[in-house]
N, C-alpha and C positions, 0 to 999 in steps of 0.2 A: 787650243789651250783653254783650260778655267781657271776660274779663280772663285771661290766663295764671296760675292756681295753682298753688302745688309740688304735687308729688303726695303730700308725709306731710307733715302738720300737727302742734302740739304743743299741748295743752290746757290750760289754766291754772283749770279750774273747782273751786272747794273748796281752791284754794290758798291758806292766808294770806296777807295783803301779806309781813310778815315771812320767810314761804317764798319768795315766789314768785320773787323777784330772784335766786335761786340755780337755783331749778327752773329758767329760764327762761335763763339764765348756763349751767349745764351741758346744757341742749338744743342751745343753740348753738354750744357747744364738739364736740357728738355730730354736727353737718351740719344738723340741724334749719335751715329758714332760712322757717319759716312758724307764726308764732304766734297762739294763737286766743285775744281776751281776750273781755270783754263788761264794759256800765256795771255790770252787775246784781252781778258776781264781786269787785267793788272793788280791784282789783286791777291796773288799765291802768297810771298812774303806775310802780309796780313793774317791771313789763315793759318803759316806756321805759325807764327809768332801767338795765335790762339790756341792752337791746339797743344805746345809748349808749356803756354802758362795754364793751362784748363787742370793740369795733373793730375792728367788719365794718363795711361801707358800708350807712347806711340803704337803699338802693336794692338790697340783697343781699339782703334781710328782709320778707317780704311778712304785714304784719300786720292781721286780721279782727279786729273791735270788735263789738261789737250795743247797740241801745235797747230796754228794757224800757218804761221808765215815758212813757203816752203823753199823760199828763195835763198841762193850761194848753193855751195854742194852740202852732201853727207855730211860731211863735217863740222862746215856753218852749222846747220841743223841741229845736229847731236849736241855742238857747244851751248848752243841757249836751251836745249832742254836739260845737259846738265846743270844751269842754273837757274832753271826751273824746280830741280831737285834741293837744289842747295836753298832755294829761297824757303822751301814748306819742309825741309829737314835736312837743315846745316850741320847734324850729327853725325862723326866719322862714318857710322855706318848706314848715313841717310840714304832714302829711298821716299819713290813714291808706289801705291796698288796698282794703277791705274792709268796708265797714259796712253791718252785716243791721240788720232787726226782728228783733227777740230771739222772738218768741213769737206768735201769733196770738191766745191765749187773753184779753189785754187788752182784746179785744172790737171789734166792727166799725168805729167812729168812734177809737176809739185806735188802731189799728195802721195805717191810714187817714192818721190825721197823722202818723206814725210817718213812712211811708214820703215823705207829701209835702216832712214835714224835710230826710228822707235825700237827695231830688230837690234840694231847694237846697243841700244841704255838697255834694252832687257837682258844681252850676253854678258857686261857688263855689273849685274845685280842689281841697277839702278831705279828700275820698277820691276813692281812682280809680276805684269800683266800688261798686252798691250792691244789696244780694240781701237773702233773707230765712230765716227759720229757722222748723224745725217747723211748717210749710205746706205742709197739704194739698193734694189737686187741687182742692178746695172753694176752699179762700183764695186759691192759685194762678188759678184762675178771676176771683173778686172784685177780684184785682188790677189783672188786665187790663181792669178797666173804669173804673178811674181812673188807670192810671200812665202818665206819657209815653210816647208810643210809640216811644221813642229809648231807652227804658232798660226793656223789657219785653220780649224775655223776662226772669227777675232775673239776674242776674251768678251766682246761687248759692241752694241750696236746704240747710240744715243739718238736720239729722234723724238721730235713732238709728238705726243702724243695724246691725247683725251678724249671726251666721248664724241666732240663735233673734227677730229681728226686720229680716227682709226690706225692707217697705213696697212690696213690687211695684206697687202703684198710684199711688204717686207717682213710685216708680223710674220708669215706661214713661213717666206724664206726661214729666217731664224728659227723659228719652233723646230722647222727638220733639220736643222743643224746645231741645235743648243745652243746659240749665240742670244743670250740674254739679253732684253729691253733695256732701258733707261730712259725712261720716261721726260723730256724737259716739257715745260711748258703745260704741267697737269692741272696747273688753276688755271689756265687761259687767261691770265693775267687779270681776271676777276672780269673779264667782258663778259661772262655768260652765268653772273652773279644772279642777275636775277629772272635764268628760265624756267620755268615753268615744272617743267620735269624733274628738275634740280632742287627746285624749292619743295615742291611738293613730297621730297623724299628725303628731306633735310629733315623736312618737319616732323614726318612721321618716325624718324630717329632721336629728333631732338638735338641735332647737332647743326653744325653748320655748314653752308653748301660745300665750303673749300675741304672739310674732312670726308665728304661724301664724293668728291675727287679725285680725294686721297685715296681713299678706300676704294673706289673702281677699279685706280690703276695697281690697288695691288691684288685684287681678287682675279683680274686678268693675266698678271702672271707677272706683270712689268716692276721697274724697281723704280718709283716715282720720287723727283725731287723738287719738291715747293721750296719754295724762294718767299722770302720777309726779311725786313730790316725792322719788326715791329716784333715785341718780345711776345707780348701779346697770343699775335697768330701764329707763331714760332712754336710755341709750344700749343695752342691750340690744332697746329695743323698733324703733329706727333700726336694727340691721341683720339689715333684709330684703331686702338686694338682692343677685345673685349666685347666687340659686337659687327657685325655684318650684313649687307646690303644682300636683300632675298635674290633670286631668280629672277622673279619676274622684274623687281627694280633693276639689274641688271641686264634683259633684255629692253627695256624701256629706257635705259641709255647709251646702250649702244645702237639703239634703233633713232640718236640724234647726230648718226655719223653726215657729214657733209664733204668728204674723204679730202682732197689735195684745197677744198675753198672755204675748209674750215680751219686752216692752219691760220695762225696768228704771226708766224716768223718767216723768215726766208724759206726755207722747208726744199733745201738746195737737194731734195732724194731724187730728183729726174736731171738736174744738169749735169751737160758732158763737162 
């Protein structure tokens, strides 16, 4: 299956509820029109309730969700993802874009029902799309031997990703199967603010290292989502458009890959 995704996302992980209605408020006042929540972040509620009062058309707004907890049966499942739905669009005829598996590492029988839930909110109407996160070519594999074959390849594959954590073996997976990137974790949560390679290419743009980023991950193909609760870099980290990181700056940071030891998060893409 596809679905057309913006190409820059906006992140809401680690965001208070109490933050995030404003985080989420000044993303969309910044052009932002793709927001990335999850059950797990508690946080979806908040988001609708932004994107509501923003008055832009929900159909302007293309909003990803994820299911963590795989536990009770199908049904369990299904019921807190429809209240998932209902939290970020309580309109008769709400929906979400976008709804992954949060995570692989819930283990083989949970992420299993995970996905089979996800197959019914999508028969349903309930999302228009439904992909998965931090999935390996392993679990990418595993899926395809249970998922309808109407909705496999997945819509979407989320995973860390920047210049000091690649994943080129998932990357190539998906390239030959059009399962598009989504990038989390493309500012490295500001650990690699000040390397050398980064600065040095900041400068000679005149922007700052986190839009230059921003900009890698989208020149590589991926569909990258910074995260700020700071309006500030919110809207500084949207604009990337209008100019472009060369070749060779491009080879010279992908030449800072450190592949599985440069991740920053759980990076759950080899666990069974």
């Amino acid at each position: 299956m596809s679905i057309e995704i913006p190409p820059l996302g906006f992140g809401v992980y680690d965001s208070p509820p109490n933050v995030t209605h404003a985080s989420v408020s000044h993303a969309l006042a910044a052009g932002y029109r793709h927001i990335d929540t999850a059950q797990y972040y508690e946080n979806e509620a908040q988001v609708g309730n932004a994107i509501r009062e923003s008055g832009i058309p929900r159909h302007e707004i293309f909003v990803t969700t994820k299911a963590l907890d795989g536990s009770g049966t199908v049904d369990d499942i299904l019921t807190r993802m429809r209240k998932s739905v209902a939290d970020i669009d309580p309109s008769p005829n709400g929906y979400v874009d976008l709804f992954l598996v949060h995570s692989p590492s819930v283990g083989k029988e949970d992420r299993k029902r995970i996905w089979l839930a996800l197959e019914r909110l999508h028969e349903l109407s309930l999302t228009r799309a439904i992909g998965v996160s931090n999935y390996g070519v392993k679990h990418l594999d595993e899926l395809q031997t249970y998922a309808a074959p109407h909705l496999f390849p997945p819509a979407a594959n989320q995973i860390e990703l920047h210049p000091w954590c690649q994943q080129r073996p998932i990357k190539a997976y998906c390239h030959e199967r059009s399962i598009p990137l989504l990038a989390y974790c493309p500012l490295v949560r500001a650990q690699r603010a000040s390397d050398p390679v980064l600065t040095r290419i900041a400068t000679a743009h005149n922007v700052s290292w986190a839009q230059v980023l921003v900009r890698w991950a989208l020149q590589k193909g991926f569909v990258p989502l910074p995260k700020s609760d700071t309006k500030e870099r919110i809207v500084g980290n949207a604009a990337v458009w209008g100019w472009s990181l060369t070749g060779e700056e491009m080879e010279d940071l992908d030449g800072l890959d450190e592949r599985g030891e440069g991740a920053i998060g759980p990076n759950p893409v080899e666990c069974d």
